[in-house]
N, CA, C and O atoms as a GROMACS GRO file, in nm:
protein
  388
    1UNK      N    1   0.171  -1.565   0.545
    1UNK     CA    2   0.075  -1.594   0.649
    1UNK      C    3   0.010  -1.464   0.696
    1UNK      O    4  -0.113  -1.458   0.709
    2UNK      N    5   0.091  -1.360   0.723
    2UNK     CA    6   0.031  -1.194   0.748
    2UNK      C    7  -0.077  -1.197   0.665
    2UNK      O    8  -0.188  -1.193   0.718
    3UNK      N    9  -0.066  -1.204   0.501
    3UNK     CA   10  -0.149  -1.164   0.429
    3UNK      C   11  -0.247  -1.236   0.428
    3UNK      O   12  -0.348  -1.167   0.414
    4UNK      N   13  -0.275  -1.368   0.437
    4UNK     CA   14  -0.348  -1.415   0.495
    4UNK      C   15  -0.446  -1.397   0.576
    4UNK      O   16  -0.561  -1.369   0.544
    5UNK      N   17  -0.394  -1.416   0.704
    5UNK     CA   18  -0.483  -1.358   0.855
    5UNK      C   19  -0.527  -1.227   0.774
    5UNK      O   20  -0.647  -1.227   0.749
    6UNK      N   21  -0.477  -1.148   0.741
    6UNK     CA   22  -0.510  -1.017   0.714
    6UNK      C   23  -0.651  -1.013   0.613
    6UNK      O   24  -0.739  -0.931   0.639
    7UNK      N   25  -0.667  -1.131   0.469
    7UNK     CA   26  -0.760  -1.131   0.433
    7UNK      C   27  -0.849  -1.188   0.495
    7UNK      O   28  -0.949  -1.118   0.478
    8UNK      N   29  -0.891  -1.327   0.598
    8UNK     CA   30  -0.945  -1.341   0.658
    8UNK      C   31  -0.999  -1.295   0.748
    8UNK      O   32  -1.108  -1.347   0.772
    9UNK      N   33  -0.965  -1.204   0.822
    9UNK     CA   34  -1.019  -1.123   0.903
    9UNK      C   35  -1.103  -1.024   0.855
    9UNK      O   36  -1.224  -1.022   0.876
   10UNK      N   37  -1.030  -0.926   0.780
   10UNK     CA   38  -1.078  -0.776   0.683
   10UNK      C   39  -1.231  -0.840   0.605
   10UNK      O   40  -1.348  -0.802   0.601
   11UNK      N   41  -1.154  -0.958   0.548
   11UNK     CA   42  -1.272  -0.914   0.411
   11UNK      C   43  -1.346  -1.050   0.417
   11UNK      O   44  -1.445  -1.060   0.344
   12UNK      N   45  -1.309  -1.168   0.502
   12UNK     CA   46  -1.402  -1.300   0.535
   12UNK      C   47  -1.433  -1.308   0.682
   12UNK      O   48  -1.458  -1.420   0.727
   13UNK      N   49  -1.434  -1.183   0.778
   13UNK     CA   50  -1.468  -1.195   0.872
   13UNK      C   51  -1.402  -1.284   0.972
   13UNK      O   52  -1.431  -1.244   1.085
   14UNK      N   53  -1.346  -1.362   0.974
   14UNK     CA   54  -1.300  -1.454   0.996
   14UNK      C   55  -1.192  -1.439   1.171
   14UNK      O   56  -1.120  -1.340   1.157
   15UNK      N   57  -1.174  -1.482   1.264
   15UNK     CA   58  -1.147  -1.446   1.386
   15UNK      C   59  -0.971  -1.540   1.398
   15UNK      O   60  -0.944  -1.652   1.440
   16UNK      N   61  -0.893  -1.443   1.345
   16UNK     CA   62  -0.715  -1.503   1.369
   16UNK      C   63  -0.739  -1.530   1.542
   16UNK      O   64  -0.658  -1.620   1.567
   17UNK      N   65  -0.781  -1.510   1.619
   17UNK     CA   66  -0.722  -1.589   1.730
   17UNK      C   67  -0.770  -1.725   1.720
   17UNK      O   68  -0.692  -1.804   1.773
   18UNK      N   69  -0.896  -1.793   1.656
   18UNK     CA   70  -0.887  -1.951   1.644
   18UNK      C   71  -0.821  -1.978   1.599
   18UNK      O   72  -0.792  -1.927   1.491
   19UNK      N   73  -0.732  -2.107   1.672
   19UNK     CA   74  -0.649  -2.164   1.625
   19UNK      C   75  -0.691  -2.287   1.531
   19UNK      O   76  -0.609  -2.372   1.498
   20UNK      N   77  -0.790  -2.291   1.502
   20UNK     CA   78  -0.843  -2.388   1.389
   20UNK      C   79  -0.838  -2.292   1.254
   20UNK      O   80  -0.815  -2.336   1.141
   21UNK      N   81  -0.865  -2.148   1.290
   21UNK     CA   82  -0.847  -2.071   1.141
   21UNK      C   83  -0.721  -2.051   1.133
   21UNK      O   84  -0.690  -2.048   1.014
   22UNK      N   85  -0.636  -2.036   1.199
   22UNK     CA   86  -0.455  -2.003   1.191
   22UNK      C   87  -0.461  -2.145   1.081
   22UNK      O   88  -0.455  -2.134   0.959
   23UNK      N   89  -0.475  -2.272   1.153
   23UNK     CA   90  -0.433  -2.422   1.123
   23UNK      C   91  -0.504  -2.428   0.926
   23UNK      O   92  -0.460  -2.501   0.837
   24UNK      N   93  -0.587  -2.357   0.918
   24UNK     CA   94  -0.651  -2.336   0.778
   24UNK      C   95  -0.597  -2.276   0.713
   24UNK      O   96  -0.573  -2.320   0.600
   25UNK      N   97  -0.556  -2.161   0.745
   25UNK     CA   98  -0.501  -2.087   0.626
   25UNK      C   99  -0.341  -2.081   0.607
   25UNK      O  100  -0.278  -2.017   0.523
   26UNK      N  101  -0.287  -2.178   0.724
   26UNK     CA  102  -0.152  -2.230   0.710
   26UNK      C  103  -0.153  -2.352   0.598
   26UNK      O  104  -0.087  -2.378   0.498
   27UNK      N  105  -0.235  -2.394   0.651
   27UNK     CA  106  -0.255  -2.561   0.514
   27UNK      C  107  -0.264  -2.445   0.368
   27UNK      O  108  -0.176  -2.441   0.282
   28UNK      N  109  -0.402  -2.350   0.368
   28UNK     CA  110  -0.420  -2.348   0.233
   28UNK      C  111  -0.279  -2.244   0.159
   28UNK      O  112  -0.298  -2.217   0.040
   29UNK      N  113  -0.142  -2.185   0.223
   29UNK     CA  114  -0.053  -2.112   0.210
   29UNK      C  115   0.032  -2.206   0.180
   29UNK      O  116   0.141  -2.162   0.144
   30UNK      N  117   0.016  -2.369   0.184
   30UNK     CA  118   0.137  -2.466   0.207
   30UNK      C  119   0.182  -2.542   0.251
   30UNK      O  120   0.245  -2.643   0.220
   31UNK      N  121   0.122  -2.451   0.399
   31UNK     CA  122   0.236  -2.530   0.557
   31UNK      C  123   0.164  -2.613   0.592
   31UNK      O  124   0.042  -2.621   0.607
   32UNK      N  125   0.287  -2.710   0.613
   32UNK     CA  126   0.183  -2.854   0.700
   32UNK      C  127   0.142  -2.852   0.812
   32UNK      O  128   0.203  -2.804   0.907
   33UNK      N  129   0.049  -2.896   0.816
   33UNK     CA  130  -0.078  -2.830   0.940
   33UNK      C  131  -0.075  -2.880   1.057
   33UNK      O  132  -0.127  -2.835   1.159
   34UNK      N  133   0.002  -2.996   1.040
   34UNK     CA  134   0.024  -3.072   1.192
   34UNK      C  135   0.172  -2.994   1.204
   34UNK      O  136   0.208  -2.984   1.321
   35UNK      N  137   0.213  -2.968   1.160
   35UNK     CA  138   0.380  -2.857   1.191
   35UNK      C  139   0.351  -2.766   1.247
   35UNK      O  140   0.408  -2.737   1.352
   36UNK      N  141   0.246  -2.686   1.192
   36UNK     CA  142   0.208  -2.557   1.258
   36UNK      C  143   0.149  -2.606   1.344
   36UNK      O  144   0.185  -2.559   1.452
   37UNK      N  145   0.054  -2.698   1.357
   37UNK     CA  146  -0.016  -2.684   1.496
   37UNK      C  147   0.080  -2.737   1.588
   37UNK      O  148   0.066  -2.663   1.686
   38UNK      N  149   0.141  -2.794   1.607
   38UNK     CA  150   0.305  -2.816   1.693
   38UNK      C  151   0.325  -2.684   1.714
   38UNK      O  152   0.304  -2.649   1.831
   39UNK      N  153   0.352  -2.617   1.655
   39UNK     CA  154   0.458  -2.524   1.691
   39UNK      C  155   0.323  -2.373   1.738
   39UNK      O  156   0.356  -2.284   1.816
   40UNK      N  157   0.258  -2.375   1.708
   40UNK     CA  158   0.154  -2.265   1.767
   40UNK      C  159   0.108  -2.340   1.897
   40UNK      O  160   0.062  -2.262   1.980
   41UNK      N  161   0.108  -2.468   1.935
   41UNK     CA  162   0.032  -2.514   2.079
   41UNK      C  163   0.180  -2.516   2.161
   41UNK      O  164   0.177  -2.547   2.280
   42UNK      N  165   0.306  -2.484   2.098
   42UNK     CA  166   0.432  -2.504   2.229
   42UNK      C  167   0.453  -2.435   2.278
   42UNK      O  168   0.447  -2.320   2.236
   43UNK      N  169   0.496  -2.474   2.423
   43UNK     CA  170   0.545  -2.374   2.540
   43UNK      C  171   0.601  -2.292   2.488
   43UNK      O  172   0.588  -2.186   2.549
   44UNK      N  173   0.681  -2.282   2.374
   44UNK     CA  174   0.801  -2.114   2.338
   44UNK      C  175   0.701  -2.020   2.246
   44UNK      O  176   0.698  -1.898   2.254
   45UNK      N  177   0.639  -2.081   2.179
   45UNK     CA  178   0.542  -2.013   2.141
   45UNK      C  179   0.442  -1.908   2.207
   45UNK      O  180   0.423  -1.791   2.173
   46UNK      N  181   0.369  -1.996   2.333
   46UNK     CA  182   0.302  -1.972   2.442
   46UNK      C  183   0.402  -1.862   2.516
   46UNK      O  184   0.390  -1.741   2.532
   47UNK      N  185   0.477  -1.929   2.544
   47UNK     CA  186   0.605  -1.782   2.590
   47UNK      C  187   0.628  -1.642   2.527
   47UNK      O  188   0.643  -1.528   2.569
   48UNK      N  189   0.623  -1.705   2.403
   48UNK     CA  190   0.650  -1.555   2.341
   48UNK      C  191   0.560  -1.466   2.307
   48UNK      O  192   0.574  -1.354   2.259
   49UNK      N  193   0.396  -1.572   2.360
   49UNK     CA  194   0.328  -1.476   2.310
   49UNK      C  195   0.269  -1.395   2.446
   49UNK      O  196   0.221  -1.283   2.433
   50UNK      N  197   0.275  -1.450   2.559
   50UNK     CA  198   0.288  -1.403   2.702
   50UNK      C  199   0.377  -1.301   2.749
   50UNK      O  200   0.364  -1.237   2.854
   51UNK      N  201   0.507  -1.284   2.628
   51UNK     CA  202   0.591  -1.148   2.683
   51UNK      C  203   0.571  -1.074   2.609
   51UNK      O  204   0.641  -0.974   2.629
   52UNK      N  205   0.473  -1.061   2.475
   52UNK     CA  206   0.454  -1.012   2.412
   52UNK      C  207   0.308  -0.912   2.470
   52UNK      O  208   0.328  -0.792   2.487
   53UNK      N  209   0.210  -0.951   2.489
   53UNK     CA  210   0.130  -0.948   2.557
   53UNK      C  211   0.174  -0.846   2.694
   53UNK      O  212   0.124  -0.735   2.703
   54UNK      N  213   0.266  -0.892   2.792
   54UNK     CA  214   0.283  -0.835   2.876
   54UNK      C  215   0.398  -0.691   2.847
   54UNK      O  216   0.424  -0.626   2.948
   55UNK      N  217   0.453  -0.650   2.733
   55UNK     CA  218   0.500  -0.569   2.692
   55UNK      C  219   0.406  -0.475   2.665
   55UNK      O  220   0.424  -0.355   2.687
   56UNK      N  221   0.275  -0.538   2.603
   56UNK     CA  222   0.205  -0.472   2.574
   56UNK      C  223   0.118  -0.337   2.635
   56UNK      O  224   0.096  -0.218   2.613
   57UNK      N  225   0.084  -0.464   2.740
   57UNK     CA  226   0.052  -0.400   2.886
   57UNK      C  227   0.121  -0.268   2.927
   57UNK      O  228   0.066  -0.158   2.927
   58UNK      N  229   0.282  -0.297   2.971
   58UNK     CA  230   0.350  -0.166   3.003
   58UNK      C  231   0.356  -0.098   2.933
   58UNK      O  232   0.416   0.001   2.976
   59UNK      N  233   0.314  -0.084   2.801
   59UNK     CA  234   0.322   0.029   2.736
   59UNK      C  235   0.158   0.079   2.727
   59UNK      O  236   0.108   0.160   2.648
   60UNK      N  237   0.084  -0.007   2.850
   60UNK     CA  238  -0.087   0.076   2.812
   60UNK      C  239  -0.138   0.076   2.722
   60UNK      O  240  -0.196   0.181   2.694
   61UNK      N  241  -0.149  -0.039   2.627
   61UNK     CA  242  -0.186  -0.084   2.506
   61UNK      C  243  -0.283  -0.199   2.574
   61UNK      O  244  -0.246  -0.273   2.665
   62UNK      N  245  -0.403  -0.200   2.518
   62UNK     CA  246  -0.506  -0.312   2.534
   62UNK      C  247  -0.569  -0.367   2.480
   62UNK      O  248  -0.648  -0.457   2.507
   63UNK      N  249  -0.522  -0.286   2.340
   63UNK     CA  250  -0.632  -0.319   2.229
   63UNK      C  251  -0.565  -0.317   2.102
   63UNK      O  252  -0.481  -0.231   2.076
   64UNK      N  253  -0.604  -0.427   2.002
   64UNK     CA  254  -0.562  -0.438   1.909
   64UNK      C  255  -0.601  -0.439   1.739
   64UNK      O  256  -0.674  -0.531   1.702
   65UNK      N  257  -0.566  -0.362   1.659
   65UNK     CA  258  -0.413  -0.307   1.646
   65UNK      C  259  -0.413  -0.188   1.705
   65UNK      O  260  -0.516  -0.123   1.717
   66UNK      N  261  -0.274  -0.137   1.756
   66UNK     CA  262  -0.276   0.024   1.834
   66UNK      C  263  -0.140   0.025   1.764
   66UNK      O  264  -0.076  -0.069   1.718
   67UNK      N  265  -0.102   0.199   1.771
   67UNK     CA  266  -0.028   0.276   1.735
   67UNK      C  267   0.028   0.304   1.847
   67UNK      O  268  -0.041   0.327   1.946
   68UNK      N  269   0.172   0.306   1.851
   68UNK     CA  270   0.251   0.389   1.980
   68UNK      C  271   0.376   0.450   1.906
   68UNK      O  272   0.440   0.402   1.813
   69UNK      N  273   0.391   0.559   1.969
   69UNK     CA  274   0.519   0.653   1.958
   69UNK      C  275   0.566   0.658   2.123
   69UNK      O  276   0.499   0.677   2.225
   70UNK      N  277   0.751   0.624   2.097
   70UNK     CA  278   0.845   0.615   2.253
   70UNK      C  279   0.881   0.765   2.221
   70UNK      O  280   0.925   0.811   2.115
   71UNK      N  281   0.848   0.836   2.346
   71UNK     CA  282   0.914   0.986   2.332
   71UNK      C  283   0.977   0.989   2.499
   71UNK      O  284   0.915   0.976   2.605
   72UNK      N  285   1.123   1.011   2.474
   72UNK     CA  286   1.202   1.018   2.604
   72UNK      C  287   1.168   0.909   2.682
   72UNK      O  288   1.138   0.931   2.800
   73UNK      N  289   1.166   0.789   2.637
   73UNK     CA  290   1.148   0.621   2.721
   73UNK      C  291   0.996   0.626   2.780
   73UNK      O  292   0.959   0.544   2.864
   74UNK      N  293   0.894   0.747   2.721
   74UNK     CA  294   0.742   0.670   2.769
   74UNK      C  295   0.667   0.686   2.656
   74UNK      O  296   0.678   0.773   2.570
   75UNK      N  297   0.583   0.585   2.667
   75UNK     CA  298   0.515   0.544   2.558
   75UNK      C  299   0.354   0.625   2.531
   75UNK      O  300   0.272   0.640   2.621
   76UNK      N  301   0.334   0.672   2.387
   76UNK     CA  302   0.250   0.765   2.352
   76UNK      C  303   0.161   0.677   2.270
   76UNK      O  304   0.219   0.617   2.179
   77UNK      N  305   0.012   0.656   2.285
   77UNK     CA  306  -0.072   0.569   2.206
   77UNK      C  307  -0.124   0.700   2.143
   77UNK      O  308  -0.142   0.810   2.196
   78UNK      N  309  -0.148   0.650   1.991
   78UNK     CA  310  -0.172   0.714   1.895
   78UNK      C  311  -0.291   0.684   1.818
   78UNK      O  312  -0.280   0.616   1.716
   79UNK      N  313  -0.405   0.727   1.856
   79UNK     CA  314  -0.542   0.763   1.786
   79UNK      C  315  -0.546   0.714   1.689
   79UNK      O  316  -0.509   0.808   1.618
   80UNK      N  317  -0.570   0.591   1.588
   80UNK     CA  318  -0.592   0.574   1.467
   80UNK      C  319  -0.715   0.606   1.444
   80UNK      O  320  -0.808   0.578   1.520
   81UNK      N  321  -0.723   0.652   1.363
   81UNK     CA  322  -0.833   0.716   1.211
   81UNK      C  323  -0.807   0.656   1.123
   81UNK      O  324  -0.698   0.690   1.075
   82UNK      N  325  -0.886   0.528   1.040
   82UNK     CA  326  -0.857   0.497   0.916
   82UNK      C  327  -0.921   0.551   0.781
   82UNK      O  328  -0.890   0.525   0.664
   83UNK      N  329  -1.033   0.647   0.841
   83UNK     CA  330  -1.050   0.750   0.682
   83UNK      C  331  -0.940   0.865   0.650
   83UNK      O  332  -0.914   0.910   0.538
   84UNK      N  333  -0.886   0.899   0.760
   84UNK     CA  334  -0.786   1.036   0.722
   84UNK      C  335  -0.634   1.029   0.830
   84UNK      O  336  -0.610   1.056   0.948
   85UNK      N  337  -0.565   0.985   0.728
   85UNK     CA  338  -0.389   0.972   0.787
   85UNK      C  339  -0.330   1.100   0.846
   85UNK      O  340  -0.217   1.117   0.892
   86UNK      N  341  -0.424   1.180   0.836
   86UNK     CA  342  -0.390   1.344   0.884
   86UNK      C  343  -0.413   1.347   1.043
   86UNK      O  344  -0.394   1.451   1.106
   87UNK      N  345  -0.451   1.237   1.101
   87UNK     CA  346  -0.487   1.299   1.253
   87UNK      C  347  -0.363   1.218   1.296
   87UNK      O  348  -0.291   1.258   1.386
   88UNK      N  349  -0.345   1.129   1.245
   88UNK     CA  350  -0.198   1.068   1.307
   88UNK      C  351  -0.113   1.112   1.288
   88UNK      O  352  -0.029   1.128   1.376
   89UNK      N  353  -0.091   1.164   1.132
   89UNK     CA  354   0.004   1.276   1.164
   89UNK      C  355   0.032   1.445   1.238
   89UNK      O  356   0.122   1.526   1.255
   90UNK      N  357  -0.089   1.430   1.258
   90UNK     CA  358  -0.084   1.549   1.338
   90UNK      C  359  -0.068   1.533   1.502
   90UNK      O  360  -0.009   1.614   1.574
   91UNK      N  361  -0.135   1.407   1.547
   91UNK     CA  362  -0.072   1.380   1.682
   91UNK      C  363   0.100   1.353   1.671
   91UNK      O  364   0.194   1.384   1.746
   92UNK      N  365   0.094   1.294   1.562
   92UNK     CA  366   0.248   1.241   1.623
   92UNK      C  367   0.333   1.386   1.601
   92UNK      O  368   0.424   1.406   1.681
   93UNK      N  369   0.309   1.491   1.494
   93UNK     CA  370   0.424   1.611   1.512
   93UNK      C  371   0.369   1.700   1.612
   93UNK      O  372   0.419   1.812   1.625
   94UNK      N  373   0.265   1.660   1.688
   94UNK     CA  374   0.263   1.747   1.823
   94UNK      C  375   0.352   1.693   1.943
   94UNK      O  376   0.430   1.768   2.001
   95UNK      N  377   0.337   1.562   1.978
   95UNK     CA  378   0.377   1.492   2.072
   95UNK      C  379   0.574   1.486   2.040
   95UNK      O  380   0.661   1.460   2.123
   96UNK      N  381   0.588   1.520   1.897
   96UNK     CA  382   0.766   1.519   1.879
   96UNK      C  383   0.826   1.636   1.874
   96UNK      O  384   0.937   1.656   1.824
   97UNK      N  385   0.770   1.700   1.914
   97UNK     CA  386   0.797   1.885   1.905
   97UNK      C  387   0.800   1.937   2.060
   97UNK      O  388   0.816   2.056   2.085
   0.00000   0.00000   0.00000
């Protein structure tokens, strides 16, 4: 399903928070679509994605996808660059030193 959402989004444009495109590319992976849609519209679901979310928050994350490094229990957001893996690594061996 990752790989999925992942091609839909990247390379068909395609928006993973509708839950009519989740319910699509669960059918075309297999999954039965009234199963998933059960289980993506339930309260534990909804729960988990509300503490997930609010984790998010305390760590000053707002935006998605983000990078974080925990240094001494506070949380360090990390600059992605997707032409050159060199600035992330260069924040992160500044910030661990």
């Amino acid at each position: 399903m990752i790989y999925a959402i992942q091609q839909a989004y990247y390379i068909k444009a395609m928006n993973p928070s509708d839950y009519h495109i989740l319910e699509g590319l669960a059918i075309n992976i297999g999954i039965n679509g009234t199963l998933f849609s059960n289980v993506i519209h339930s309260n534990a679901t909804t729960k988990q994605l509300m503490s997930e979310i609010e984790q998010s928050r305390s760590m000053g994350i707002y935006s998605f996808p983000s990078l974080v490094f925990k240094v001494d229990n506070r949380y360090k957001k990390i600059p992605i660059e997707y032409q050159d893996e060199n600035t992330i690594l260069e924040t992160l061996l500044k910030i661990s030193s």
